[in-house]
Backbone as JSON, one array per atom type, in Angstrom:
{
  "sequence": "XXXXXXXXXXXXXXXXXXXXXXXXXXXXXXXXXXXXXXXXXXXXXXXXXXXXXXXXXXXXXXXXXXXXXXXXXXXXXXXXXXXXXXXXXXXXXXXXXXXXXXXXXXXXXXXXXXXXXXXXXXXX",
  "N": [[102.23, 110.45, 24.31], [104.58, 109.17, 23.27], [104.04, 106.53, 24.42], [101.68, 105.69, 22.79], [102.89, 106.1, 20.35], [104.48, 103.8, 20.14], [102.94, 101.61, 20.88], [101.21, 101.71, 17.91], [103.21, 100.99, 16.24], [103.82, 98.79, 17.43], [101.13, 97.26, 16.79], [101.72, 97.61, 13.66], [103.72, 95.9, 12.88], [103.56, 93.51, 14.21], [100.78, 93.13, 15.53], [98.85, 93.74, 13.44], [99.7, 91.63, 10.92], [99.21, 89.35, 12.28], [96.59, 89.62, 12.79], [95.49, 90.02, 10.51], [96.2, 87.42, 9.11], [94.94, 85.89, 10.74], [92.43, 86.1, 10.28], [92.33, 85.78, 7.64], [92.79, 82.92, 7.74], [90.04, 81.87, 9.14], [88.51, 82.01, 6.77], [88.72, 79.99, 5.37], [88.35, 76.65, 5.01], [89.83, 74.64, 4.04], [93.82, 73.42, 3.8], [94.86, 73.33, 1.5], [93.99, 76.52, 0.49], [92.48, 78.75, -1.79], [93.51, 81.65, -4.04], [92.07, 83.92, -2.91], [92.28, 84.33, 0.23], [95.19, 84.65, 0.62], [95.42, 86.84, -1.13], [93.85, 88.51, 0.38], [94.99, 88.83, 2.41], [97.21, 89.64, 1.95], [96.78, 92.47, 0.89], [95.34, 93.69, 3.04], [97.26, 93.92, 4.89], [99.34, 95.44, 3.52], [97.31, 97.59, 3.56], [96.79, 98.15, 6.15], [99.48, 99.63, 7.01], [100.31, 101.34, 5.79], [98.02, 103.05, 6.3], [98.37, 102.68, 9.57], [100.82, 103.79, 9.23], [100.47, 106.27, 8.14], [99.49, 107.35, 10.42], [101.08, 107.6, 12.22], [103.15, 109.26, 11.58], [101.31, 111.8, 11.57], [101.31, 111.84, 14.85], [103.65, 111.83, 15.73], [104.66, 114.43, 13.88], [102.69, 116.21, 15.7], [104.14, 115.62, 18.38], [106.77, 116.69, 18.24], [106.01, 119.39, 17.32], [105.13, 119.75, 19.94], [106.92, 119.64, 21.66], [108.29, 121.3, 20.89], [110.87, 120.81, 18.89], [110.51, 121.46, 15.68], [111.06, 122.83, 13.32], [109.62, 123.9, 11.29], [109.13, 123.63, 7.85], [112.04, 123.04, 5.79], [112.78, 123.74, 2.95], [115.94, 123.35, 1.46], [117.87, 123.4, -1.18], [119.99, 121.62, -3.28], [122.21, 122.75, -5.08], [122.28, 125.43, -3.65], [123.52, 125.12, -1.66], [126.48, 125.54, 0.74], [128.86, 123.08, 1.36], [130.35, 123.32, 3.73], [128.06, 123.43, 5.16], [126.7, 120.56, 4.6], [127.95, 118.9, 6.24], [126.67, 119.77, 8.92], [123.16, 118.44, 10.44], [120.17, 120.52, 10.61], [117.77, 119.47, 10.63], [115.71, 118.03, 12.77], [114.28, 114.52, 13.97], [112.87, 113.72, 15.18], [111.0, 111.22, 17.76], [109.98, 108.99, 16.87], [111.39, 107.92, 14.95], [113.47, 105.98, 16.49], [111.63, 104.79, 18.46], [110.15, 103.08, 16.43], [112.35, 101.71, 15.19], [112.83, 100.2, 17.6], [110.92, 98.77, 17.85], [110.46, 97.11, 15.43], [112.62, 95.63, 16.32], [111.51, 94.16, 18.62], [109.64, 92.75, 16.86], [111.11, 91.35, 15.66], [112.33, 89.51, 17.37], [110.43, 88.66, 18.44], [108.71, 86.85, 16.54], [111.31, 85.46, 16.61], [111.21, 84.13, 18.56], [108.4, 82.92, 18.37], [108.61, 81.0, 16.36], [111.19, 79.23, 17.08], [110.28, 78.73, 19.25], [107.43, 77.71, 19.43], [106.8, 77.13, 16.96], [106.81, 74.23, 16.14], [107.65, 71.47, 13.77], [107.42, 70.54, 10.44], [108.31, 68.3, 9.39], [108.38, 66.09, 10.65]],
  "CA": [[102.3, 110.33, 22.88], [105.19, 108.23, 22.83], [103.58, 105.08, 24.2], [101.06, 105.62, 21.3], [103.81, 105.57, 19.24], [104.96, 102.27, 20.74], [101.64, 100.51, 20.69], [101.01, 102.03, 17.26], [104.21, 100.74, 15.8], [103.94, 97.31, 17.41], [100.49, 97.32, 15.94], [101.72, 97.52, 12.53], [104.01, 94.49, 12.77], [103.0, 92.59, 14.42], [99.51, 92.75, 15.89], [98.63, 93.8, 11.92], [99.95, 90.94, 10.05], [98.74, 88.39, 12.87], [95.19, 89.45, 13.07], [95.11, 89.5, 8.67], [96.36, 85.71, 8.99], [93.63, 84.72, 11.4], [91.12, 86.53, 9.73], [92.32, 84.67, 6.3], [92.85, 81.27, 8.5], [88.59, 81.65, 9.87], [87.81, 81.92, 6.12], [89.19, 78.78, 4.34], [88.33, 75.49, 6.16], [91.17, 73.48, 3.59], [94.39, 72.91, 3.92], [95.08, 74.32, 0.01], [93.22, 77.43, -0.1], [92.3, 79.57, -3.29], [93.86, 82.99, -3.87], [91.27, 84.6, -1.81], [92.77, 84.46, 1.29], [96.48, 85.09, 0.29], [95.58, 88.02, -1.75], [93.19, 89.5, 1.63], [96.81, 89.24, 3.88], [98.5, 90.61, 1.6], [96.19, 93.95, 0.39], [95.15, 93.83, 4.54], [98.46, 93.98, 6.06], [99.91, 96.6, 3.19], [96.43, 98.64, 3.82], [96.79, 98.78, 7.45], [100.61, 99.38, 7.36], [99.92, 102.83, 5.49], [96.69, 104.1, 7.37], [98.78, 103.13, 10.32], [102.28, 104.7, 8.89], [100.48, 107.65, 8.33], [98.78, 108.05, 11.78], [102.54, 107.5, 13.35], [103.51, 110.5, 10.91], [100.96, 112.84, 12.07], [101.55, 111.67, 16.06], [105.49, 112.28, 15.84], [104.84, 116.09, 14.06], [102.22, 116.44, 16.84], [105.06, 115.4, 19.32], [107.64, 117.44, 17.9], [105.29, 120.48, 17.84], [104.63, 120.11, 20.75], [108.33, 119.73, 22.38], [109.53, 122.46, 20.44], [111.43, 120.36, 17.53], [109.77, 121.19, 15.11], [111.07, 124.33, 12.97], [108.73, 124.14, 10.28], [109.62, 122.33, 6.68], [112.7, 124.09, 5.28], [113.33, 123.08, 1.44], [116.88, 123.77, 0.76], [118.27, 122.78, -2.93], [121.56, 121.39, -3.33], [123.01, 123.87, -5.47], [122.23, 126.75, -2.99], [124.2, 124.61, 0.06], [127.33, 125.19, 1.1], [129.45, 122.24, 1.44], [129.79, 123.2, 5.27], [125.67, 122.5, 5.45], [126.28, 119.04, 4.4], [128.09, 117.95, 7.23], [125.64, 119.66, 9.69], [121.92, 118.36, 10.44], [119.35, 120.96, 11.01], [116.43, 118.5, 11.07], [115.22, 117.1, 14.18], [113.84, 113.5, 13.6], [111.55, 113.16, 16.62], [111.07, 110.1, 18.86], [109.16, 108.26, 15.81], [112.22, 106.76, 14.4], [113.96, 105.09, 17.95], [110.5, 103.79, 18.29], [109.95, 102.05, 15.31], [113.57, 100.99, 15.54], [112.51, 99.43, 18.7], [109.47, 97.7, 17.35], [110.97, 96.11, 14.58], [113.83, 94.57, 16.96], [110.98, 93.36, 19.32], [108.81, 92.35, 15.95], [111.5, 90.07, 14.82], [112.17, 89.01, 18.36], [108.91, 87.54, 19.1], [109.27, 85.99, 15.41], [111.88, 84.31, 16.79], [110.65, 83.38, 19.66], [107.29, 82.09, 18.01], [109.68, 80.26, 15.55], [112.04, 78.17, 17.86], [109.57, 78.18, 20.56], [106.27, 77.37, 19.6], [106.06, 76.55, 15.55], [106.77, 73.11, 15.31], [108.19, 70.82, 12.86], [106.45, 70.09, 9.72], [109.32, 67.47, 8.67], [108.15, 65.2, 10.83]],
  "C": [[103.32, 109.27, 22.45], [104.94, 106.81, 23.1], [102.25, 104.84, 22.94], [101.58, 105.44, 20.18], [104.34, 104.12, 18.93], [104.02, 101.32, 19.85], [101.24, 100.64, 19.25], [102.2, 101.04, 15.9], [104.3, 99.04, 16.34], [102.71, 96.74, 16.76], [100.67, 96.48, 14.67], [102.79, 96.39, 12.29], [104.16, 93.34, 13.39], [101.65, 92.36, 14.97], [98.52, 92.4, 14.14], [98.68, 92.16, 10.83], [99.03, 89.46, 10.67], [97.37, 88.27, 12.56], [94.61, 89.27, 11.62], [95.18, 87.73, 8.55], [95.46, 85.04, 9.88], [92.54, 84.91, 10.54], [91.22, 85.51, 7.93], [91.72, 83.25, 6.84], [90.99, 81.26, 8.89], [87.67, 81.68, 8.4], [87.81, 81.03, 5.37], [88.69, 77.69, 5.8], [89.24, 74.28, 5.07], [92.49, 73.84, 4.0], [95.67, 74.08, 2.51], [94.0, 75.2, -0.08], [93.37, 77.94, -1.49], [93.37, 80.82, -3.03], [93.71, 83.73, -2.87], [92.08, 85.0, -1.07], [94.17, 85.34, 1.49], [96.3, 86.21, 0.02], [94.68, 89.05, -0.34], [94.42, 89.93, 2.19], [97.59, 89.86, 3.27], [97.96, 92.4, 1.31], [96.12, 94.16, 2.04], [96.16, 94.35, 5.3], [99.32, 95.68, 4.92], [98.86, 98.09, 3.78], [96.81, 99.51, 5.08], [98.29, 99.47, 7.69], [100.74, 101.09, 6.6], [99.33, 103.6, 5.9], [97.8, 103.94, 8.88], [100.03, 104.3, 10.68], [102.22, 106.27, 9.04], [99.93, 108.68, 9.8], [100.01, 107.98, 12.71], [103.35, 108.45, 13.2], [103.29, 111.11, 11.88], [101.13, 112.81, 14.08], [102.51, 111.99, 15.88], [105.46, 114.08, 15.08], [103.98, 116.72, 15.04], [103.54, 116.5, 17.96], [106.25, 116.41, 19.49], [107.26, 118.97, 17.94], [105.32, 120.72, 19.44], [105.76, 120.2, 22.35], [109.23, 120.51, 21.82], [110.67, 121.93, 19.03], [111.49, 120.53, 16.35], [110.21, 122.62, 14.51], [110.97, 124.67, 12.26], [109.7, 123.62, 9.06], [110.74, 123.6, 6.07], [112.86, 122.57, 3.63], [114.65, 123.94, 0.74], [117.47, 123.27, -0.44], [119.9, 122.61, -2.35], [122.31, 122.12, -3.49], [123.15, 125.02, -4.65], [122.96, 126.56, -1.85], [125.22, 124.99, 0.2], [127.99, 124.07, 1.47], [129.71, 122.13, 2.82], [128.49, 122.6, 6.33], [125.85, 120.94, 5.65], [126.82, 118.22, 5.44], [127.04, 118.08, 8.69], [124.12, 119.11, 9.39], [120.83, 119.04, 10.45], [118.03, 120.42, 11.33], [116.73, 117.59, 12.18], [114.27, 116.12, 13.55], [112.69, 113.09, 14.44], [111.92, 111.75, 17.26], [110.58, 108.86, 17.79], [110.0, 107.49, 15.38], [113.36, 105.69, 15.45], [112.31, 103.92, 17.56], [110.4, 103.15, 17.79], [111.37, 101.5, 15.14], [113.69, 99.35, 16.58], [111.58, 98.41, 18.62], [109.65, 96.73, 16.3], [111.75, 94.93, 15.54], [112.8, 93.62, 17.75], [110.06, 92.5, 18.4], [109.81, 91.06, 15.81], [111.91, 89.12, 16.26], [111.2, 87.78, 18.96], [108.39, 86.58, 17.88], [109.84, 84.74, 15.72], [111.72, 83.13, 17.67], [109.46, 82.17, 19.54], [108.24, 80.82, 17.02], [110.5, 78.98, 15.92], [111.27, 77.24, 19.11], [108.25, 77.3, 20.42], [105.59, 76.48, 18.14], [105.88, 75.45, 15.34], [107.51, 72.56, 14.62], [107.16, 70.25, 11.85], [106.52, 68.93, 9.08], [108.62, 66.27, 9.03], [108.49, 64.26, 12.29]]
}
């Protein structure tokens, strides 16, 4: 479950945003496109970035279920806390937020990498 999380999470930034910008890039053949395109990558990449967000949800309370974490939704109110409460945690976070921790760092990583390494100069 947690390399689903992985692949799921690298997915959404980067396989996601890439495969919206080709799919724009295979529908313009100028230079100056119209709207069109712009406005596809951008509804495309938020779309998928929710349908995937939420399928990384339900995998991580799967996960947590299923390692015992998981000790059902408590809704405590402020007013009813003790001031002791607030320094403890009782919520377990799961593996879901490392992960995506991890996926960002390698997202902007390979950013950079594409960036220094491979983009170019447009200057000249």
């Amino acid at each position: 479950m947690i390399a689903l999380m992985a692949l799921g999470s690298i997915l959404m930034w980067v396989a996601s945003p890439v495969g919206w910008l080709f799919l724009a890039s295979r529908m313009t053949s100028s230079s100056q496109p119209s709207i069109g395109p712009y406005l596809l990558v951008l509804v495309g990449i938020v779309i998928t970035a929710v349908v995937v967000g939420k399928g990384l949800g339900a995998l991580n309370r799967t996960h947590m279920r299923y390692t015992g974490l998981d000790r059902g939704r408590h809704h405590h109110r402020s007013w009813n806390r003790s001031m002791r409460d607030a320094r403890q945690s009782s919520r377990e976070r799961g593996v879901l937020e490392p992960v995506m921790a991890w996926s960002v760092g390698f997202a902007m990583l390979a950013f950079l990498v594409w960036f220094f390494g491979f983009a170019g100069s447009s200057i000249g």
